[in-house]
C-alpha positions as CSV (number, residue, x, y, z in Angstrom):
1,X,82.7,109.2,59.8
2,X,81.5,106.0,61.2
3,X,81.8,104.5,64.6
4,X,82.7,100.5,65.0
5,X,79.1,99.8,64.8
6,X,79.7,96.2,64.7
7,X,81.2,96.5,68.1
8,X,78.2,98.1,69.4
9,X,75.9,95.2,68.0
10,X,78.2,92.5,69.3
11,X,78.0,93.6,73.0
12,X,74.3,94.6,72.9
13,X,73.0,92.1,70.6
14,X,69.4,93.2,70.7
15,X,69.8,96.9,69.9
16,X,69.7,96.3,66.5
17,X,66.3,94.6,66.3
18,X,65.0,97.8,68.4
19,X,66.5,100.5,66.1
20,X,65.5,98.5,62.9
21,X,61.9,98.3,64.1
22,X,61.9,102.2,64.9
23,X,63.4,103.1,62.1
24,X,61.3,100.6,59.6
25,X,58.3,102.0,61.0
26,X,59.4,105.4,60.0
27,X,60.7,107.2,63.3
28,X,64.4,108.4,63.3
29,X,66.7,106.7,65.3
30,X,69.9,107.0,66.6
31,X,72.6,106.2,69.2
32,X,73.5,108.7,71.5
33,X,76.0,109.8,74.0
34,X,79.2,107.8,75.9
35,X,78.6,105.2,73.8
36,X,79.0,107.5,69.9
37,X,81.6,109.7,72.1
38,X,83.7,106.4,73.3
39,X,83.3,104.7,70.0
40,X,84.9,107.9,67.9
41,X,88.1,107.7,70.2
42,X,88.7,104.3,69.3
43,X,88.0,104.9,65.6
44,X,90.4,107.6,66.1
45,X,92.9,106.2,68.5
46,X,92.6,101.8,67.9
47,X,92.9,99.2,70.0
48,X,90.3,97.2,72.1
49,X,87.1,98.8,72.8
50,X,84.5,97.4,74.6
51,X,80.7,99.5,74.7
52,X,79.5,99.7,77.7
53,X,76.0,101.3,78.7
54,X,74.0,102.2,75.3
55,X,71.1,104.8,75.1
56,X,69.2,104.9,72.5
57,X,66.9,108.1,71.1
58,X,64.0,108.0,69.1
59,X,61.4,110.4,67.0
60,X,58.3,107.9,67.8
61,X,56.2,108.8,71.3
62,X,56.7,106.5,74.3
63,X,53.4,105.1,73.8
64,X,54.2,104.2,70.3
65,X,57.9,102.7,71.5
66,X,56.0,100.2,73.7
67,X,53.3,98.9,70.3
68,X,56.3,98.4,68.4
69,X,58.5,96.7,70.4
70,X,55.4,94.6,72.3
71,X,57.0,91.3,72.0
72,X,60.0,92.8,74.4
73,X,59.0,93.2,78.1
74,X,58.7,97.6,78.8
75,X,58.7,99.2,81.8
76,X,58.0,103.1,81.9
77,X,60.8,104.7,83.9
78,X,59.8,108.2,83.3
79,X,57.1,108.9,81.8
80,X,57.1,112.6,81.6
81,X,60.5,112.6,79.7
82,X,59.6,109.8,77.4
83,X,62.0,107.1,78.5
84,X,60.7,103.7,78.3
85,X,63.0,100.9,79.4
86,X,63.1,98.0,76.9
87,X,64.0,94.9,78.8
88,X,65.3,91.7,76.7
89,X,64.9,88.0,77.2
90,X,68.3,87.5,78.1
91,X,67.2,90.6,80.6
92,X,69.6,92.6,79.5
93,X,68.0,96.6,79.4
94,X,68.0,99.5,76.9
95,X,66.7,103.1,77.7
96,X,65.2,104.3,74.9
97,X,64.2,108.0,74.8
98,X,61.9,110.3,73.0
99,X,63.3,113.4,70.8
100,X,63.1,116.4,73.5
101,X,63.1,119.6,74.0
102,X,62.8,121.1,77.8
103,X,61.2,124.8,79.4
104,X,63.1,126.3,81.6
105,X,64.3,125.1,85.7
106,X,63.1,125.6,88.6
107,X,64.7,123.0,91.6
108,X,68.5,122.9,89.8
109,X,67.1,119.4,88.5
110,X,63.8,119.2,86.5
111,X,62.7,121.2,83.7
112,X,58.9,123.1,84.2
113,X,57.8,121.5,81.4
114,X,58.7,118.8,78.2
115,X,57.4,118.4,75.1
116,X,58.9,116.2,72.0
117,X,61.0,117.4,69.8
118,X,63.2,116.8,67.3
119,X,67.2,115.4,67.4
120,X,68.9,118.7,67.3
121,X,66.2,119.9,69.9
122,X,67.1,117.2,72.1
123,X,71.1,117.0,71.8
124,X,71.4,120.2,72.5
125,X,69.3,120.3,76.0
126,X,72.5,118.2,77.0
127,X,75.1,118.7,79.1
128,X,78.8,118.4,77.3
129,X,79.6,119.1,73.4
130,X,81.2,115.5,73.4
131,X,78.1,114.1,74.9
132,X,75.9,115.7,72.5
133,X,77.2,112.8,69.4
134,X,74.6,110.5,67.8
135,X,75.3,107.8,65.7
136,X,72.6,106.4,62.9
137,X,72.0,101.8,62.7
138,X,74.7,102.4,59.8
139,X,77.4,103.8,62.6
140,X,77.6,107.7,60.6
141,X,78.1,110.0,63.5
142,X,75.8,113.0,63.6
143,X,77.6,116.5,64.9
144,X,75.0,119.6,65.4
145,X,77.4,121.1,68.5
146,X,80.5,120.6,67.5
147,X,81.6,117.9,69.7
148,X,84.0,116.2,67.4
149,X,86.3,119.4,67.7
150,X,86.3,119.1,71.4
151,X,86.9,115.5,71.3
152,X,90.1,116.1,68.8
153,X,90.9,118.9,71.3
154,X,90.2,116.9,74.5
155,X,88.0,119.9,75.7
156,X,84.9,119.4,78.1
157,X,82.6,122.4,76.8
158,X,79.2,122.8,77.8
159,X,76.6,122.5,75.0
160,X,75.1,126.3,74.8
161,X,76.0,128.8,77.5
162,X,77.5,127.7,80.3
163,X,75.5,129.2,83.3
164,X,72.5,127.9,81.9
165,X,73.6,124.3,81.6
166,X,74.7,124.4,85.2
167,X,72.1,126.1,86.5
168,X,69.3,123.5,84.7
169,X,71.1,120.3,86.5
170,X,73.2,121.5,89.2
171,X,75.6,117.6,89.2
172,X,76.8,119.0,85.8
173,X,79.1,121.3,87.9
174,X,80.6,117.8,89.2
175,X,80.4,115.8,86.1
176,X,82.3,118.0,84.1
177,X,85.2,117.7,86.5
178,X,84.4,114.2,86.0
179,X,84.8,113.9,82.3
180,X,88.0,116.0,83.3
181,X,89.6,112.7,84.4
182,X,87.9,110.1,83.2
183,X,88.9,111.0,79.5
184,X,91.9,113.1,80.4
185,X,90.6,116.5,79.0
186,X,90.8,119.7,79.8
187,X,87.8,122.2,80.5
188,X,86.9,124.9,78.5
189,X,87.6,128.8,79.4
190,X,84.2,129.7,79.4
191,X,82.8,126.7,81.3
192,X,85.8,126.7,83.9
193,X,84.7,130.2,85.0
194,X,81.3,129.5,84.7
195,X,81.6,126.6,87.4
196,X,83.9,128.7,89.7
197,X,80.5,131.1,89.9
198,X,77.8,128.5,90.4
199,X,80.2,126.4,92.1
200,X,77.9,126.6,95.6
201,X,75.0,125.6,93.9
202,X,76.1,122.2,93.9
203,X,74.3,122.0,97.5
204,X,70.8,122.0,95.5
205,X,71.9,118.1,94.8
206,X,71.1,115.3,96.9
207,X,74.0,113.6,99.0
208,X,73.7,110.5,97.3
209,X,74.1,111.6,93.2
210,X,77.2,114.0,94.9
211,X,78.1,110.4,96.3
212,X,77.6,108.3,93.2
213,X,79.4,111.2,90.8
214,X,82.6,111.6,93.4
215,X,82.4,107.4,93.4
216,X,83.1,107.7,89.6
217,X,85.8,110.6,89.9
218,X,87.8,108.9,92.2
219,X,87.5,105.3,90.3
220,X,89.3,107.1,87.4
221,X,92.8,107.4,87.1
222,X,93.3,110.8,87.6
223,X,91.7,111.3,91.0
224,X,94.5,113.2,92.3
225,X,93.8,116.0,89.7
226,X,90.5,115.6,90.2
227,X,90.2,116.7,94.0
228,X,92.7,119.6,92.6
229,X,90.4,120.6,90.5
230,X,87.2,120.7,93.2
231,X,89.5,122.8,95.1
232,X,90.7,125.4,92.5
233,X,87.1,126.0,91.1
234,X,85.7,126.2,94.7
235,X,83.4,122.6,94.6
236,X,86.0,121.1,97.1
237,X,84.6,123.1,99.9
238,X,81.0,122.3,99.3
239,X,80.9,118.5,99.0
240,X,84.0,117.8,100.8
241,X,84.8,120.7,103.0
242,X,86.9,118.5,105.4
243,X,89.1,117.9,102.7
244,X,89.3,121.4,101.6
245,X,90.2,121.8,105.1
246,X,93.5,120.6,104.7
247,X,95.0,123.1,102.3
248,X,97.4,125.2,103.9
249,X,97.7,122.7,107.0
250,X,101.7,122.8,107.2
251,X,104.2,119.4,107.6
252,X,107.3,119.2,108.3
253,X,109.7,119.7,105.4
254,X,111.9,117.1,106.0
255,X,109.2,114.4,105.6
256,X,106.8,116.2,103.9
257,X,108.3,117.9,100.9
258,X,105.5,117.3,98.6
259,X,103.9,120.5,101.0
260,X,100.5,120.7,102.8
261,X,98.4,118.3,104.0
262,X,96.4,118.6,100.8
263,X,99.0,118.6,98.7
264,X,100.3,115.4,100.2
265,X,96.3,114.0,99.5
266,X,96.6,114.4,96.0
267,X,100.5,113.5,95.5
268,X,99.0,110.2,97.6
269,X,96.2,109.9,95.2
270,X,98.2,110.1,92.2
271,X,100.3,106.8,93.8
272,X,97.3,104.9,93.7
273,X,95.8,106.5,90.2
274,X,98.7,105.1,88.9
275,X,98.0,101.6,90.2
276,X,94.6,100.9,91.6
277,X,91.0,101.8,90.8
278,X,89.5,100.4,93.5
279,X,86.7,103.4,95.2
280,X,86.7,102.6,98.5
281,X,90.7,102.2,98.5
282,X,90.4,105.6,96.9
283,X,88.2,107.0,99.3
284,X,90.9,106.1,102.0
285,X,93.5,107.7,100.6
286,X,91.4,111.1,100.1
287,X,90.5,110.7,103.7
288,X,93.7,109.1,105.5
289,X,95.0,112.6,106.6
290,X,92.0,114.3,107.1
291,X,92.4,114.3,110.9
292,X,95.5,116.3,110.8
293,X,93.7,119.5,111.6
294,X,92.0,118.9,114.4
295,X,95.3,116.7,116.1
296,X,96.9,120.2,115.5
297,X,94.4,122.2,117.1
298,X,94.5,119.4,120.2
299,X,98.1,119.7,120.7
300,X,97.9,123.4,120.1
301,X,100.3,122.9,117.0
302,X,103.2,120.9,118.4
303,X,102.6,117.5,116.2
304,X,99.3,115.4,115.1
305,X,99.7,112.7,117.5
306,X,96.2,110.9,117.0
307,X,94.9,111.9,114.1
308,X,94.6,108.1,112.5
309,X,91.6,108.5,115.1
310,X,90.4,111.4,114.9
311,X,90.1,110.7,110.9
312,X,88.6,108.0,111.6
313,X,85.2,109.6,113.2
314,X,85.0,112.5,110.5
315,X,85.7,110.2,107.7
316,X,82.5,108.5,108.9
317,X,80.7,111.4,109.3
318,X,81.3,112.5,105.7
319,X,80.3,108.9,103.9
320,X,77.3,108.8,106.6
321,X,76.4,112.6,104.6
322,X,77.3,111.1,101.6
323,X,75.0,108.0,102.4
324,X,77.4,105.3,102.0
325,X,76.2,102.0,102.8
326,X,77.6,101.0,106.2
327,X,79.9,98.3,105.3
328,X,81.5,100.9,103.2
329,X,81.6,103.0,105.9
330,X,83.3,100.3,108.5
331,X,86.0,99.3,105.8
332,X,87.0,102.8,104.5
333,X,87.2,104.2,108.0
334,X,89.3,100.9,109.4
335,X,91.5,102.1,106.7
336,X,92.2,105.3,108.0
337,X,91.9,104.5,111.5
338,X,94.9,101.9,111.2
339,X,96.8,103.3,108.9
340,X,99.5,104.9,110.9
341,X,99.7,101.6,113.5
342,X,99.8,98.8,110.6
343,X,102.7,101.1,109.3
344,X,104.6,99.5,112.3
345,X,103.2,96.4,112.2
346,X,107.0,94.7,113.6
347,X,106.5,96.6,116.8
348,X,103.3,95.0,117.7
349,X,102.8,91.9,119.4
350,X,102.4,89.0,117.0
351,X,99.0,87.9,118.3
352,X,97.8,92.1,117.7
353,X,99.5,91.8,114.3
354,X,97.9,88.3,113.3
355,X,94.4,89.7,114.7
356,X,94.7,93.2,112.4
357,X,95.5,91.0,109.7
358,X,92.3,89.0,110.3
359,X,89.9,91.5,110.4
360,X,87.6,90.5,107.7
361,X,89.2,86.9,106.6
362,X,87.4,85.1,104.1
363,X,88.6,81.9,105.1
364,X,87.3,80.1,101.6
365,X,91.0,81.6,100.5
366,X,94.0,79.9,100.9
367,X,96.2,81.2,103.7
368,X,99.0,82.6,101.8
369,X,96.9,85.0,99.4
370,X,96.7,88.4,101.1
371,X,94.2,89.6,98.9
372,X,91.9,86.8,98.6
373,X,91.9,85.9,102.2
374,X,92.6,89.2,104.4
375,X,91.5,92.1,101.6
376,X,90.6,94.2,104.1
377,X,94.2,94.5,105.6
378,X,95.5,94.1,101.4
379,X,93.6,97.5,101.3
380,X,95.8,98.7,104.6
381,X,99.2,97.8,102.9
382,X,97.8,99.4,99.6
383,X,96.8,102.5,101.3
384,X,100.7,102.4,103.2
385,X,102.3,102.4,100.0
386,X,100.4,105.2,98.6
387,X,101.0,107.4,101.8
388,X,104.5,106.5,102.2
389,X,105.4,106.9,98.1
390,X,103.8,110.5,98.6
391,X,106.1,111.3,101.4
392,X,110.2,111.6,101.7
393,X,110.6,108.2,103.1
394,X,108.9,106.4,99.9
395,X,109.6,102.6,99.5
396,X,112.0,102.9,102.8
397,X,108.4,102.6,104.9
398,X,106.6,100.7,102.9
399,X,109.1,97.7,101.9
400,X,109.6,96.6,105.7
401,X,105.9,96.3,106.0
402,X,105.4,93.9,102.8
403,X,108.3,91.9,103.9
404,X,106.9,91.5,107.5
405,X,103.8,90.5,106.1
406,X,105.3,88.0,103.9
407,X,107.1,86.5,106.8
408,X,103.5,86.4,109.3
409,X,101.6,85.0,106.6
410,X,103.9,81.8,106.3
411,X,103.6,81.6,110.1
412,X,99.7,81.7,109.9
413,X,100.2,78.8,107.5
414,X,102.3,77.2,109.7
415,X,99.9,78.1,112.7
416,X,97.1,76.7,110.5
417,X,95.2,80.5,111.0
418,X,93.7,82.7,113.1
419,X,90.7,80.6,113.3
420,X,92.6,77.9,115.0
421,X,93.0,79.9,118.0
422,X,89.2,79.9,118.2
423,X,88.9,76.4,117.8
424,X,91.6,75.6,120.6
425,X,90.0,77.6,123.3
426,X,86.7,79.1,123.5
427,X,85.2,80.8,125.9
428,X,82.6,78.1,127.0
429,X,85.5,76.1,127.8
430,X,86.6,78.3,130.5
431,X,83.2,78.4,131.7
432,X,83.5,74.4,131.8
433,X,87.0,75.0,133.6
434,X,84.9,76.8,136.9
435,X,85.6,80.2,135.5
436,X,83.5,83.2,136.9
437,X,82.0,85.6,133.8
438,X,83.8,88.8,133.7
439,X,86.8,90.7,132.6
440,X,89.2,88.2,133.9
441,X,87.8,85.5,131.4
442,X,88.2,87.8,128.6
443,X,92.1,88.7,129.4
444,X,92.8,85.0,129.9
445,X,91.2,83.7,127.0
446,X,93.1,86.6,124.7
447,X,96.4,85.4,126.4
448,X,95.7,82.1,125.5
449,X,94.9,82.9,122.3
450,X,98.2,84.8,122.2
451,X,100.2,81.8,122.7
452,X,98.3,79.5,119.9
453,X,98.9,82.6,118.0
454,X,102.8,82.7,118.4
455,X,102.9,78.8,117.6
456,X,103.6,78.2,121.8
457,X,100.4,76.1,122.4
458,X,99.7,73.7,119.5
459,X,96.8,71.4,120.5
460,X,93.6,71.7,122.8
461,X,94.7,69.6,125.5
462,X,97.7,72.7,125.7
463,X,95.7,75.1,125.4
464,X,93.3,73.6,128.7
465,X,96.1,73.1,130.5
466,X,97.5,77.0,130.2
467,X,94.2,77.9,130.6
468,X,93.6,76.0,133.9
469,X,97.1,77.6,135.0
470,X,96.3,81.7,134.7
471,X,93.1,81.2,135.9
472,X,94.6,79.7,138.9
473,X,92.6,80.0,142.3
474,X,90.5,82.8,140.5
475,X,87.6,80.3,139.5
């Protein structure tokens, strides 16, 4: 069997010149990995296929790699496991690793000791059967753990015993959840119950590879299994225990008949699997309810009045654990903070309305395009939808929204934007006006703004006057 090699070649151009010159100089060498296990499935299944990340494995030493390839710039990226990190003119990169074989684990992480080895030695210290593929300069596959039955299967089976895979990289409990969704397969027997009993050792991992590996689950399309899946083989309550929280949290029936807070998560997360990709937006949906609980406890179980809120501080907690940049952090938690309010957008006052639309205007955007110029509040009506399809009320509380929004965006067009209002009246010019520096100048300059906002006040000389007039004799 052969892989689309010329594929492979056509998106990373240079990787043939590097496994020529390895292989002419006598060292076996071969693809290996997503990119043998990817390029199978679309022998197998057709259509457009597009390689993405390519590793590359080699019999010759590290030291020898960099000699033979010394007209490309190298950079040693770890040493003690024989990866050298080829870097192109065009500066594109390409890991190429030494044949080896590992001692046993100590930290859940690295192995006590490496030496080379050969390519069986070396594909099967890896994690998954359908990871464990090669693939020779002539695109023949190479099979020593039987990951082409898996991958006709669909099965995500450790390579080797199970506990031992798990217990030498601890992520692997996470990634093969992962691979779950990402490639819609199932997992193994053996390896399922294997993760249920290592499950807590996925706190040996850093917060940030849990962050990076959850990032990738729930940029798949199947997050909504995924986060089942954490919770039925016990992972959910490790790295996402606020989550896990929400199982068993009752709703009512005759809005919620999807069930429990968690199960109306994951019904919401399948909405947007089936739509959008994006992480954060994903992140928001896993986290929009996860206030519930504690609104409960508050009220001492009468409703969960609040809990946009209350979500709003733990969801920040958990991506400040998970070490999420902090603009991440601000637009996945305004999310989930707003939800529940920009569900009734009509109720608000229009200036409120046209200032939670703004939040985060890229004004380079022309006015009408909700997603190019307010994606930040696009994100609010995505996550809306999602919540609302998951519930009884469906498109009946989401379509009002969209069609609100249709109608303000026409009127900021009209109004010439939000930043008009700032242009109008500032607050230097009520300063100019005799105005005293205090609370009164900030409600009076908002209620200006207000007006400008509805289309009341259309020009500066307006705007002055009005200005002039609530301020009155408090100057």
């Amino acid at each position: 069997m052969r892989i689309p090699i010329a594929d492979v070649l056509a998106a990373h151009p240079h990787a043939a010149t590097i496994i020529r010159r390895l292989e002419e100089a006598g060292y076996t060498t071969v693809l290996v990995g997503g990119v043998v296990r990817d390029g199978v499935r679309a022998l197998w299944e057709g259509g457009a296929w597009v390689p993405q990340d390519l590793d590359i494995a080699t019999a010759a030493p590290p030291e020898l790699v960099q000699e033979l390839l010394s007209d490309f710039r190298t950079l040693e990226v770890g040493r003690a496991y024989g990866v050298v990190m080829v870097v192109a003119a065009d500066g594109r990169q390409y890991e190429v690793a030494t044949f080896r074989k590992e001692s046993t684990y100590t930290d859940g992480r690295h192995p006590q000791e490496v030496s080379w080895g050969t390519l069986e030695e070396d594909v099967r210290r890896r994690d998954f059967t359908v990871n464990g593929l090669a693939a020779t300069y002539e695109g023949e596959v190479v099979d020593l753990v039987g990951g082409l039955d898996d991958l006709r299967a669909g099965v995500i089976r450790t390579i080797g015993r199970p506990d031992e895979r798990f217990s030498e990289d601890r992520l692997r409990l996470l990634r093969a959840v992962r691979f779950c969704c990402q490639l819609g397969f199932r997992l193994d027997s053996d390896t399922q119950a294997a993760l249920r009993r290592q499950a807590s050792g996925i706190t040996m991992v850093s917060w940030e590879r849990i962050r990076d590996e959850l990032v990738r689950l729930v940029a798949t399309s199947s997050a909504g299994r995924g986060i089942r899946m954490l919770m039925s083989t016990g992972l959910l309550e490790y790295v996402l225990p606020e989550v896990a929280s929400l199982d068993g949290v009752p709703q009512p029936v005759e809005y919620h008949p999807e069930g429990d807070v968690l199960a109306h998560t994951c019904a919401s997360l399948d909405v947007a699997d089936g739509i959008w990709d994006a992480p954060l937006l994903k992140l928001a949906v896993l986290l929009h309810d996860v206030g519930k609980p504690a609104a409960l406890a508050q009220w001492d179980g009468a409703h969960m009045s609040g809990h946009c809120q209350l979500g709003a501080d733990i969801a920040e907690r958990v991506l400040r654990r998970l070490r999420f940049p902090a603009r991440d952090i601000a637009w996945v938690t305004h999310l989930v903070g707003e939800h529940m309010r920009a569900a009734r957008l009509s109720e608000m006052r229009l200036g409120k309305q046209l200032r939670l639309i703004g939040q985060r205007e890229c004004t380079e955007a022309v006015l009408t395009d909700l997603e190019g110029r307010y994606p930040l509040f696009a994100d609010l009506v995505r996550l809306i939808i999602c919540d609302a399809e998951a519930t009884a009320h469906r498109a009946a509380a989401w379509r009002p929204v969209l069609e609100h929004v249709v109608g303000l965006l026409l009127h900021l067009e009209r109004i010439q934007g939000l930043e008009r209002a700032r242009e109008l009246l500032r607050g230097h010019d009520l300063l100019s006006l005799g105005a005293s520096p205090g609370p009164r100048l900030g409600e009076v300059l908002d209620q200006v703004h207000e007006l400008i906002l509805a289309g009341t006040i259309r020009t500066r000389e307006e705007a002055l006057a009005e200005a002039a007039r609530r301020l009155g004799g408090q100057m």
